[in-house]
PDB file of N, CA, C and O in Angstrom:
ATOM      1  N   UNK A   1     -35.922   0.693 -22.588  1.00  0.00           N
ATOM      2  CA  UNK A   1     -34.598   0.131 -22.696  1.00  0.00           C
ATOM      3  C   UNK A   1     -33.647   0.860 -21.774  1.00  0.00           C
ATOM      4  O   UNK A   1     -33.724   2.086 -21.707  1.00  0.00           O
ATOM      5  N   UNK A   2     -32.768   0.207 -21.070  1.00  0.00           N
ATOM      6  CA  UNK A   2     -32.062   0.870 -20.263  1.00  0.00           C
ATOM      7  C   UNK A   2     -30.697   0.159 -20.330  1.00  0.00           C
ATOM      8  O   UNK A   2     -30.487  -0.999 -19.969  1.00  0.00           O
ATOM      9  N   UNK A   3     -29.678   1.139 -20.914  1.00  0.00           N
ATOM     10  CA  UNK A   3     -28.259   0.284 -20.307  1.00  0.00           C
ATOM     11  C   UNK A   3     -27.302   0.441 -19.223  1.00  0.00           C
ATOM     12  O   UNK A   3     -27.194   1.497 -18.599  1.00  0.00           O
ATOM     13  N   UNK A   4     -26.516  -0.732 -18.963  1.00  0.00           N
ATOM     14  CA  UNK A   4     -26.686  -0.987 -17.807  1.00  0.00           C
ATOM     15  C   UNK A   4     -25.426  -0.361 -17.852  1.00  0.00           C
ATOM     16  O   UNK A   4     -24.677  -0.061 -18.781  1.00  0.00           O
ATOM     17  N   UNK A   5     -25.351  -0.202 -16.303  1.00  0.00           N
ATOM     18  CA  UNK A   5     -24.438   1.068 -15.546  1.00  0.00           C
ATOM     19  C   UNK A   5     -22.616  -0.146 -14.906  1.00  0.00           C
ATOM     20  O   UNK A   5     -22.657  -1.051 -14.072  1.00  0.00           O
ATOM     21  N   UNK A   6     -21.721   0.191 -15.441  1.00  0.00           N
ATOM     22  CA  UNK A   6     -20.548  -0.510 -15.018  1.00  0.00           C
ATOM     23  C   UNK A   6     -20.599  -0.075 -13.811  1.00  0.00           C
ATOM     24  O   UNK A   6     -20.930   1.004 -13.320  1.00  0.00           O
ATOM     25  N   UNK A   7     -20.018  -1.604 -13.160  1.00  0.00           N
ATOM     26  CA  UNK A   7     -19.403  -0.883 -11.979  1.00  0.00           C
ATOM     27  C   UNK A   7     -18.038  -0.511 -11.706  1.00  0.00           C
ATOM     28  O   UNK A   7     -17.127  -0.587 -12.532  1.00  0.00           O
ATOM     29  N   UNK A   8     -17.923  -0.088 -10.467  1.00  0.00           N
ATOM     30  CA  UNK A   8     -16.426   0.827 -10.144  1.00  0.00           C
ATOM     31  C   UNK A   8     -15.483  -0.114 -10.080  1.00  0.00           C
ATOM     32  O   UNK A   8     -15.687  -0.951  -9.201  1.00  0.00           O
ATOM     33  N   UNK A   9     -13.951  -0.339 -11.093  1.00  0.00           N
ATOM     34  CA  UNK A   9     -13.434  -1.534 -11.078  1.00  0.00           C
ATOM     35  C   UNK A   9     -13.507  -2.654 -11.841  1.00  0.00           C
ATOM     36  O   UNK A   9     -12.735  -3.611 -11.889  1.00  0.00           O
ATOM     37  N   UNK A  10     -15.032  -2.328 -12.737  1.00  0.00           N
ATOM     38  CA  UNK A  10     -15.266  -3.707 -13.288  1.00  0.00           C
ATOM     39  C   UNK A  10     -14.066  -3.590 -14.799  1.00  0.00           C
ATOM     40  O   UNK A  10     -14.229  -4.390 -15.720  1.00  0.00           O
ATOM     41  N   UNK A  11     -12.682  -2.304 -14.887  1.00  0.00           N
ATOM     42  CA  UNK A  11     -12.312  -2.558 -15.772  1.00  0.00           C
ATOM     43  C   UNK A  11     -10.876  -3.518 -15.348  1.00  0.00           C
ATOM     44  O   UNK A  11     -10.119  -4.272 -15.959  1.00  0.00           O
ATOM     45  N   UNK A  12     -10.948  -3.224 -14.544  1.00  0.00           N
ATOM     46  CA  UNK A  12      -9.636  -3.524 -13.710  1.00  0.00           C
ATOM     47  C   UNK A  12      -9.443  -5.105 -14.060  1.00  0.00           C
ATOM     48  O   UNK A  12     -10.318  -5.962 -14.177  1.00  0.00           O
ATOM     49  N   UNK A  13      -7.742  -5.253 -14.217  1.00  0.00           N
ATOM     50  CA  UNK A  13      -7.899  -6.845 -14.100  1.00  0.00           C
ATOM     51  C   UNK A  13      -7.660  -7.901 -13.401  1.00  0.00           C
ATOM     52  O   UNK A  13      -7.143  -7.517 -12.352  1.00  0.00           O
ATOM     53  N   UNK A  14      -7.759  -9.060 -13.413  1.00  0.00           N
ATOM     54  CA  UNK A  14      -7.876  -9.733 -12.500  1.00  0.00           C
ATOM     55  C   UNK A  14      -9.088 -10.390 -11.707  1.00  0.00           C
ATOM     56  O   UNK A  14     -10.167  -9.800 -11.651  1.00  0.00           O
ATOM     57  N   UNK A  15      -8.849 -11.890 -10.963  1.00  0.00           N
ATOM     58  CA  UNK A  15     -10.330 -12.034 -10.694  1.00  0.00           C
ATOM     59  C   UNK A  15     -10.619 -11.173  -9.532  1.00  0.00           C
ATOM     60  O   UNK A  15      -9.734 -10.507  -8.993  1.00  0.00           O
ATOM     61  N   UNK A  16     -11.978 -11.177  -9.096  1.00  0.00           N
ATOM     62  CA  UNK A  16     -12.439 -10.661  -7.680  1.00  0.00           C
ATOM     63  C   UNK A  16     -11.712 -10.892  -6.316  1.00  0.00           C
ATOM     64  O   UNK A  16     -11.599 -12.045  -5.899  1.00  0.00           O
ATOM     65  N   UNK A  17     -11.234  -9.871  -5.632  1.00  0.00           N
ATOM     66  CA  UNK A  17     -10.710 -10.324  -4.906  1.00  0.00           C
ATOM     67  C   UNK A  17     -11.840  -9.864  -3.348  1.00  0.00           C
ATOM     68  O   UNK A  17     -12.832  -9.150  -3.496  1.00  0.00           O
ATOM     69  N   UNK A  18     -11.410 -10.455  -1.914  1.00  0.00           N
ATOM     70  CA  UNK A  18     -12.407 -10.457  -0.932  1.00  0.00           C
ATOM     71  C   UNK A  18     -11.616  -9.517   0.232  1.00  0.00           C
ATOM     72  O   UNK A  18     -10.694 -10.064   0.838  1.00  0.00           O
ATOM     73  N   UNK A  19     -11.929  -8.227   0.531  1.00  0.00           N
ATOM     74  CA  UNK A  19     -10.840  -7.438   1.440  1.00  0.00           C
ATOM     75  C   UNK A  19     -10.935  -8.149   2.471  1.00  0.00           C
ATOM     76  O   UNK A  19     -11.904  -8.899   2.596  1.00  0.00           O
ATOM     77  N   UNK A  20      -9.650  -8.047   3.730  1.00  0.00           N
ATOM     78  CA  UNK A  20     -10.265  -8.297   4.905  1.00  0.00           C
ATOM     79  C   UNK A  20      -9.144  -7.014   5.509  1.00  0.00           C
ATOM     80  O   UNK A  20      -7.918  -7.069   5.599  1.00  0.00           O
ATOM     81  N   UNK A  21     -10.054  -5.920   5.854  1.00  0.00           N
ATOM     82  CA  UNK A  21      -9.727  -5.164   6.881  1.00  0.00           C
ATOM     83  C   UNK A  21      -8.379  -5.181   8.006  1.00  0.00           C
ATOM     84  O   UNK A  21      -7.634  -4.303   8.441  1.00  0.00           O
ATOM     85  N   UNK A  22      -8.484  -6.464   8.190  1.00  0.00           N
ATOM     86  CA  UNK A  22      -7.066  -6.508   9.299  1.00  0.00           C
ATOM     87  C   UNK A  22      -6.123  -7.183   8.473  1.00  0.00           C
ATOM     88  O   UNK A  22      -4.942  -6.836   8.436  1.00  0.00           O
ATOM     89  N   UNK A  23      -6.539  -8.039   7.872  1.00  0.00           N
ATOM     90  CA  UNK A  23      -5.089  -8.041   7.145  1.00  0.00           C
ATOM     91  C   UNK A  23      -4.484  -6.426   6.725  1.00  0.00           C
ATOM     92  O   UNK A  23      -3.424  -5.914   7.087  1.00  0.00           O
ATOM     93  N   UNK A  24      -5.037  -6.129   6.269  1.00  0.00           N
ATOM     94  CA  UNK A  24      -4.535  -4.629   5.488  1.00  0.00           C
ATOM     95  C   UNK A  24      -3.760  -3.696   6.493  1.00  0.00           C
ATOM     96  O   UNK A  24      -2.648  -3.178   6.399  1.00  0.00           O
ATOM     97  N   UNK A  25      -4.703  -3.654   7.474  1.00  0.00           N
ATOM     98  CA  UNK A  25      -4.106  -2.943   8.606  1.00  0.00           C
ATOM     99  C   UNK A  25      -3.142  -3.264   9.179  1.00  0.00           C
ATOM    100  O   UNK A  25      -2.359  -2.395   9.564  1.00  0.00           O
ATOM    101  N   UNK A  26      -2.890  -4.686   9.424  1.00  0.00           N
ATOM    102  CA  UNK A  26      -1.648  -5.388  10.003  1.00  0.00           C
ATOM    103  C   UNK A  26      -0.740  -5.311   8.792  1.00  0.00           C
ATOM    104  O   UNK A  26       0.402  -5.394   9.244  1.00  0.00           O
ATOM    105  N   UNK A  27      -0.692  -5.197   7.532  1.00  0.00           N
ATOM    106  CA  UNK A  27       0.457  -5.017   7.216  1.00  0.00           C
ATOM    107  C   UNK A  27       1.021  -3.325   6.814  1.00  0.00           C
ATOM    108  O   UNK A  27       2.208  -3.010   6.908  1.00  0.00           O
ATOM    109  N   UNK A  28       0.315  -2.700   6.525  1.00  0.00           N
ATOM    110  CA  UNK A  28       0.219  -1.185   6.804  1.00  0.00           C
ATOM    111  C   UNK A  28       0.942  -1.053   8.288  1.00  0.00           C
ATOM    112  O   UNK A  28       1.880  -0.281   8.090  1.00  0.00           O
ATOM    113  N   UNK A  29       0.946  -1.376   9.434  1.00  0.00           N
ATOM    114  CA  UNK A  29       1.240  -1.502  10.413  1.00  0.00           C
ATOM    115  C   UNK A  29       2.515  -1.856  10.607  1.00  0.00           C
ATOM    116  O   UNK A  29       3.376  -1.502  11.413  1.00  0.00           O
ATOM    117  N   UNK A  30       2.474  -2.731   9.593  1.00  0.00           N
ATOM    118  CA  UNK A  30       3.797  -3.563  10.434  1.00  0.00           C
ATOM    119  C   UNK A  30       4.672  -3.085   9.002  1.00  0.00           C
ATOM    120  O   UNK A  30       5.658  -3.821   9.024  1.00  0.00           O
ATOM    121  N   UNK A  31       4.734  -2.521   8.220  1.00  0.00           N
ATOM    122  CA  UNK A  31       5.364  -1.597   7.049  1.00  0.00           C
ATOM    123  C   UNK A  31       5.611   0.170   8.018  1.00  0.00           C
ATOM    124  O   UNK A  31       6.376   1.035   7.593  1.00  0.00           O
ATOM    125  N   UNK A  32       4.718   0.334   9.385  1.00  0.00           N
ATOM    126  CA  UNK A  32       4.977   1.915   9.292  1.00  0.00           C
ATOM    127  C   UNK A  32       6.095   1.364  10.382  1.00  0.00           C
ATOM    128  O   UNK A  32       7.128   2.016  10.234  1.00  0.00           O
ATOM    129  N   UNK A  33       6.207   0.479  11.316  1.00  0.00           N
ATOM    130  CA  UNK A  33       6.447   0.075  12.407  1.00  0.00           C
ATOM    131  C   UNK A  33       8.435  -0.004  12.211  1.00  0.00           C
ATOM    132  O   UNK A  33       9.332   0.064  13.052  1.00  0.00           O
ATOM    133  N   UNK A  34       8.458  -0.207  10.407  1.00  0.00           N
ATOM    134  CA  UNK A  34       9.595  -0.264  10.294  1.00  0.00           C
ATOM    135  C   UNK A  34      10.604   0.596  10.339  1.00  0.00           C
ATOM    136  O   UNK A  34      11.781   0.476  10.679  1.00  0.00           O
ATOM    137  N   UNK A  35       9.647   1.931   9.745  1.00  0.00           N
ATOM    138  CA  UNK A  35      10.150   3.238  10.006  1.00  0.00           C
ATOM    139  C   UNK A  35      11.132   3.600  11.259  1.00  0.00           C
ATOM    140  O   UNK A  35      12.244   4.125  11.206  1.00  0.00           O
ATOM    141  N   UNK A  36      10.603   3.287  12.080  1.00  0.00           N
ATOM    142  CA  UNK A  36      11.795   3.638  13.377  1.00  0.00           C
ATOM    143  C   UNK A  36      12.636   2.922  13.345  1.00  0.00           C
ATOM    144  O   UNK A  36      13.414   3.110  14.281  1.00  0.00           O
ATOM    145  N   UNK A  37      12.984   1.918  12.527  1.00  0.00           N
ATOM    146  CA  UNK A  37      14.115   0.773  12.993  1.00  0.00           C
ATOM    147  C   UNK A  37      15.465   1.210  11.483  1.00  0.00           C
ATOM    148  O   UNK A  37      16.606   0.838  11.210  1.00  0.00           O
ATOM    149  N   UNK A  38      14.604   2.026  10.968  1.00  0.00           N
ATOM    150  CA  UNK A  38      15.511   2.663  10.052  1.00  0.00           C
ATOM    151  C   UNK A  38      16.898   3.354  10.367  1.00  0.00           C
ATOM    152  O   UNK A  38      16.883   4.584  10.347  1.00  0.00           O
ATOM    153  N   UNK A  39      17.790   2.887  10.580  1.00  0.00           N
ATOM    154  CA  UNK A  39      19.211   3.821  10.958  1.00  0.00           C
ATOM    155  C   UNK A  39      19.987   4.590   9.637  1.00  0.00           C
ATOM    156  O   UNK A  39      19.890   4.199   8.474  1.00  0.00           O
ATOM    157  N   UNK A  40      20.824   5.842  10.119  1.00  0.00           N
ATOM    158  CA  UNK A  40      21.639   5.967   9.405  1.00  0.00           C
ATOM    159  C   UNK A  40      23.113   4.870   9.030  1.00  0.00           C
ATOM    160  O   UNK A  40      23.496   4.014   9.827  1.00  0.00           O
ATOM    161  N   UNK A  41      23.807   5.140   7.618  1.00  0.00           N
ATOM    162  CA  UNK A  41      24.808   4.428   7.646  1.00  0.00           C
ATOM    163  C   UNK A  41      26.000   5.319   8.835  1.00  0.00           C
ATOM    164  O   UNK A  41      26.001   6.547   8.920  1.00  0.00           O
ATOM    165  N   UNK A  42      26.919   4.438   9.644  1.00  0.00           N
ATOM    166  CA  UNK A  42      27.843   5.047  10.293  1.00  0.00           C
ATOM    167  C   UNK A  42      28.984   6.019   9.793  1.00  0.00           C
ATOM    168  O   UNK A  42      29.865   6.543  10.474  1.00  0.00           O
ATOM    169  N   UNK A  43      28.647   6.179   7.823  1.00  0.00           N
ATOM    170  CA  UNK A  43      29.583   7.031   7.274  1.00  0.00           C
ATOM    171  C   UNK A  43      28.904   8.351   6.675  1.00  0.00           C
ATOM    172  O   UNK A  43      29.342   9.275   5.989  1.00  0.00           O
ATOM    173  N   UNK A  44      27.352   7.980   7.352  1.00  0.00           N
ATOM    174  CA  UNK A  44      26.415   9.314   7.036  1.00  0.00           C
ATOM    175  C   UNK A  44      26.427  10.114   8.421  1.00  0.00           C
ATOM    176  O   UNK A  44      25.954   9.844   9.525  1.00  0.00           O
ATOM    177  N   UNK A  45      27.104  11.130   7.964  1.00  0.00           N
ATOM    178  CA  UNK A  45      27.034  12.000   8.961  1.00  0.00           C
ATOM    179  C   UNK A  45      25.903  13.060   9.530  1.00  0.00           C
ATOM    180  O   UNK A  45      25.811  13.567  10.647  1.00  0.00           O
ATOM    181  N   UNK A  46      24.945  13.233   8.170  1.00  0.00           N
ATOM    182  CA  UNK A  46      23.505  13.713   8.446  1.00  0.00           C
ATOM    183  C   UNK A  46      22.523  13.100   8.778  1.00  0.00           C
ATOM    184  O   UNK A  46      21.516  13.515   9.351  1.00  0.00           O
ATOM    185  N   UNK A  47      22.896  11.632   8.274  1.00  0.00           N
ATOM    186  CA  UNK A  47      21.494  10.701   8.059  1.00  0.00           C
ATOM    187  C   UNK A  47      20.428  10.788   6.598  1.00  0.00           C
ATOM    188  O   UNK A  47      19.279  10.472   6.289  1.00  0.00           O
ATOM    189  N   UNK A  48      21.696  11.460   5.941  1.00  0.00           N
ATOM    190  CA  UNK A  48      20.780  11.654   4.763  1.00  0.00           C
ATOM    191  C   UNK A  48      20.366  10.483   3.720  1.00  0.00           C
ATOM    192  O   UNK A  48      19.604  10.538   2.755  1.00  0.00           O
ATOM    193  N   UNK A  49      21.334   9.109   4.381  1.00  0.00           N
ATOM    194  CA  UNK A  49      21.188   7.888   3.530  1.00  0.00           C
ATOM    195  C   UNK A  49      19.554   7.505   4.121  1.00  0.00           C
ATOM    196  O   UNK A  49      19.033   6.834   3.229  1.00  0.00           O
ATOM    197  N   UNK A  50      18.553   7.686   5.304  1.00  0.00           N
ATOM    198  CA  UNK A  50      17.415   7.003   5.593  1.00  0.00           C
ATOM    199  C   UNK A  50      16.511   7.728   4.678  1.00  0.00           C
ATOM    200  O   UNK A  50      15.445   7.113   4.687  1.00  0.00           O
ATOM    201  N   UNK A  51      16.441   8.745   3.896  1.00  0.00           N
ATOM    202  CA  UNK A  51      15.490   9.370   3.233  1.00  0.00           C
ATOM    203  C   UNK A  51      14.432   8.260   2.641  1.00  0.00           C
ATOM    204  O   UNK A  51      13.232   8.092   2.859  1.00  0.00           O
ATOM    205  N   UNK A  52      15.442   7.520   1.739  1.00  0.00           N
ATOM    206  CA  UNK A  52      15.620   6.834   0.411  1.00  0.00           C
ATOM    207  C   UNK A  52      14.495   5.107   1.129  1.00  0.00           C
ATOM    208  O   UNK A  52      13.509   4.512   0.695  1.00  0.00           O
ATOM    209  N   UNK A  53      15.252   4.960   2.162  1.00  0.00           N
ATOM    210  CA  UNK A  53      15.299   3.705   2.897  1.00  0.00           C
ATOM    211  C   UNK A  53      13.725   3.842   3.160  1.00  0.00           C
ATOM    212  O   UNK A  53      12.896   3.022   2.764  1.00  0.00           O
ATOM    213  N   UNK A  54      13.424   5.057   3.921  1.00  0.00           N
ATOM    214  CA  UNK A  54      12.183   5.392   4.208  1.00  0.00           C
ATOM    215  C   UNK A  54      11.253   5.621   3.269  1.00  0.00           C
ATOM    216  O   UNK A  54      10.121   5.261   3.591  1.00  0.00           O
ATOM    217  N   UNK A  55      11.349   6.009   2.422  1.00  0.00           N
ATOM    218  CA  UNK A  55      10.776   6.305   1.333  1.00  0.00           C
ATOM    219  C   UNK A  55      10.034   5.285   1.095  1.00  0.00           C
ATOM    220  O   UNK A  55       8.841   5.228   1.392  1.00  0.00           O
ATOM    221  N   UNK A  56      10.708   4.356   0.516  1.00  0.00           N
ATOM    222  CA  UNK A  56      10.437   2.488  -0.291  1.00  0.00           C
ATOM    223  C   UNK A  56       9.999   2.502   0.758  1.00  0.00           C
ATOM    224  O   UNK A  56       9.040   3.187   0.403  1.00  0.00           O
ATOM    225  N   UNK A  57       9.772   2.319   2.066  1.00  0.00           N
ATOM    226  CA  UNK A  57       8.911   1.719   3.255  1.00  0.00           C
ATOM    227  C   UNK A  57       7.714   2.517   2.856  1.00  0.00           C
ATOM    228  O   UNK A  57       6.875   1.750   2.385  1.00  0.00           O
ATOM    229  N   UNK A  58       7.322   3.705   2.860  1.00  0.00           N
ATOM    230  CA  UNK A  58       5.878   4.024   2.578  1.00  0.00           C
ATOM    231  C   UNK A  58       5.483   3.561   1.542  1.00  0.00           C
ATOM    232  O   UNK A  58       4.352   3.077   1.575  1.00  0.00           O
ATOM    233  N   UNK A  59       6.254   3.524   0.214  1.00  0.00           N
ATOM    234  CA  UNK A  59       5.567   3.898  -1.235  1.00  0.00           C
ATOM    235  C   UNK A  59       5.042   2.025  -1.024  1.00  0.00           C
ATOM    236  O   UNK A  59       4.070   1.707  -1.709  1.00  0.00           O
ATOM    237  N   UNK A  60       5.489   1.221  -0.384  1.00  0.00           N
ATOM    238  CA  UNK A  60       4.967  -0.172   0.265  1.00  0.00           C
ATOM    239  C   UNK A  60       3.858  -0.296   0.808  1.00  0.00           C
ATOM    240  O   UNK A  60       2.970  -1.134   0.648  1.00  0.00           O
ATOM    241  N   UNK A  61       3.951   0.666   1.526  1.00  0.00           N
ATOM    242  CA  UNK A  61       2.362   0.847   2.754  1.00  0.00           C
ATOM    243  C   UNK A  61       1.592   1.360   1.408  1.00  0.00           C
ATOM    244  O   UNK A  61       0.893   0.453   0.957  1.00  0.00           O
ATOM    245  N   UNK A  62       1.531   2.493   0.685  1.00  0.00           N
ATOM    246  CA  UNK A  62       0.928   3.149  -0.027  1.00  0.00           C
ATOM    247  C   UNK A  62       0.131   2.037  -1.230  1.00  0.00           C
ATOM    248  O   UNK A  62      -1.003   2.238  -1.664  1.00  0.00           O
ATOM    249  N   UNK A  63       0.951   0.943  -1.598  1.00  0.00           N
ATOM    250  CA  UNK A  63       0.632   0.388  -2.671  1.00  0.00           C
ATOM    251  C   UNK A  63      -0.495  -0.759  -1.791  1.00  0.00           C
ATOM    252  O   UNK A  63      -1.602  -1.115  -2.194  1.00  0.00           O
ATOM    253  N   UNK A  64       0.205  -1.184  -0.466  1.00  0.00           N
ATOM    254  CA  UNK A  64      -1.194  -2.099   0.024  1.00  0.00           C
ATOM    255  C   UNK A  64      -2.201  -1.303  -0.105  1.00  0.00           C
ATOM    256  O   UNK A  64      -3.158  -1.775  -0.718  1.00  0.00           O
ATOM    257  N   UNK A  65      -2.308  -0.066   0.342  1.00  0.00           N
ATOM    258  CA  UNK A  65      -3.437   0.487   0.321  1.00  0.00           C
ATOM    259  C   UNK A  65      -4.033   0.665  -1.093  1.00  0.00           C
ATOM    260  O   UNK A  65      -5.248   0.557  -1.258  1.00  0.00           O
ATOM    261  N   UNK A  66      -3.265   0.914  -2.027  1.00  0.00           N
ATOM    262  CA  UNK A  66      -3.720   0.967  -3.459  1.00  0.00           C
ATOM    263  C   UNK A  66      -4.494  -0.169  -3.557  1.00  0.00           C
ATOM    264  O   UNK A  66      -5.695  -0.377  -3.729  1.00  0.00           O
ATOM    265  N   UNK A  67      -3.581  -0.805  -3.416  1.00  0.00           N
ATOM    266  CA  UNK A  67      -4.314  -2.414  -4.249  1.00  0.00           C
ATOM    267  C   UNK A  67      -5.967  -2.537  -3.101  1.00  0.00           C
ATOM    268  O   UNK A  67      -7.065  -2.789  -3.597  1.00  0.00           O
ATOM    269  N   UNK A  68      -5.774  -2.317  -1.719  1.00  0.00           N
ATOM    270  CA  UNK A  68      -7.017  -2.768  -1.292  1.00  0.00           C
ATOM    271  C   UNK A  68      -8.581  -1.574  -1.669  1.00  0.00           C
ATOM    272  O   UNK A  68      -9.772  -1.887  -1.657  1.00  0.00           O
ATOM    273  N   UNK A  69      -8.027  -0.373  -1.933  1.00  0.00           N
ATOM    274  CA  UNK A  69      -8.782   0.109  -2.922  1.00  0.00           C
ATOM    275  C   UNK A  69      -9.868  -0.294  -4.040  1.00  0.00           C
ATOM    276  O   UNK A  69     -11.067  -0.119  -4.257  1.00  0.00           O
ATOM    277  N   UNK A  70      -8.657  -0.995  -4.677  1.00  0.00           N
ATOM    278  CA  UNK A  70      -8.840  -1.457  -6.219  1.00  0.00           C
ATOM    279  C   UNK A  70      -9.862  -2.715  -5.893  1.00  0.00           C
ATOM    280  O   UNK A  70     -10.849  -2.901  -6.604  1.00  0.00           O
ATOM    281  N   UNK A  71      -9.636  -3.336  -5.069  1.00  0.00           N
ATOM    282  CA  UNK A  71     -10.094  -4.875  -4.588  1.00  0.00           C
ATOM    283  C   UNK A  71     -11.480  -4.206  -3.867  1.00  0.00           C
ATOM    284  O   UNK A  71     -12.348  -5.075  -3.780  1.00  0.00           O
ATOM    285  N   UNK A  72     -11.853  -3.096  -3.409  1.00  0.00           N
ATOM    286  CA  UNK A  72     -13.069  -3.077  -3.221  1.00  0.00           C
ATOM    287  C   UNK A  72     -13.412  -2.109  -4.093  1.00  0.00           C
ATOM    288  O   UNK A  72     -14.221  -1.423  -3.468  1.00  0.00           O
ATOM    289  N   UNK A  73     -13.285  -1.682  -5.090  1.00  0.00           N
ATOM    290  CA  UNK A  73     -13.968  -1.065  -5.926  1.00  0.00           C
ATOM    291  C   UNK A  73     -14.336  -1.990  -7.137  1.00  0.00           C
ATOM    292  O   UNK A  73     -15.030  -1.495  -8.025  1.00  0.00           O
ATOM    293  N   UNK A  74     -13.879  -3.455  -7.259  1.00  0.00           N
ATOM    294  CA  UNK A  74     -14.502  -4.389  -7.684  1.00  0.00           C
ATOM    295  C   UNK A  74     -15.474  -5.517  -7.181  1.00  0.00           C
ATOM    296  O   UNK A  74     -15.986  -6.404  -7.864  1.00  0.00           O
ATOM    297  N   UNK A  75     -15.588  -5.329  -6.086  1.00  0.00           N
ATOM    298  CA  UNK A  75     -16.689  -6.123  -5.148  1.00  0.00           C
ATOM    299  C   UNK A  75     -18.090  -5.433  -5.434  1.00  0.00           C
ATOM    300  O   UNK A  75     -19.103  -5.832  -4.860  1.00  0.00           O
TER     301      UNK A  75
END
């Protein structure tokens, strides 16, 4: 008797999803790409308002990457 071994993801929910590599990359890409177009406000004199701005632009990139993770650890 042998039981059977879960796989990685199989708790996760949602149906199966199918990665495709360039999508992921193209939007990872085009999420880091924004980074430079980030300005300060003209009443920030340090630039300390882009921290914030920048921030939410990665934790964006970060979550595509999460999710495409998740999507192949259920395949």
């Amino acid at each position: 008797m042998s039981t059977p071994i879960p796989r990685p993801g199989a708790h996760l929910p949602g149906p199966l999803q199918s990665v495709d590599p360039e999508k992921i990359h193209s939007e990872v890409d085009g999420l880091l790409s924004r980074l430079a177009t980030v300005e300060p406000d003209p009443g920030d004199e340090h630039g300390i308002g882009v921290i914030p701005r920048k921030a939410h632009i990665l934790e964006k990139a970060h979550d595509v990457l999460v999710e495409a993770l998740a999507a192949v650890d259920k395949i």
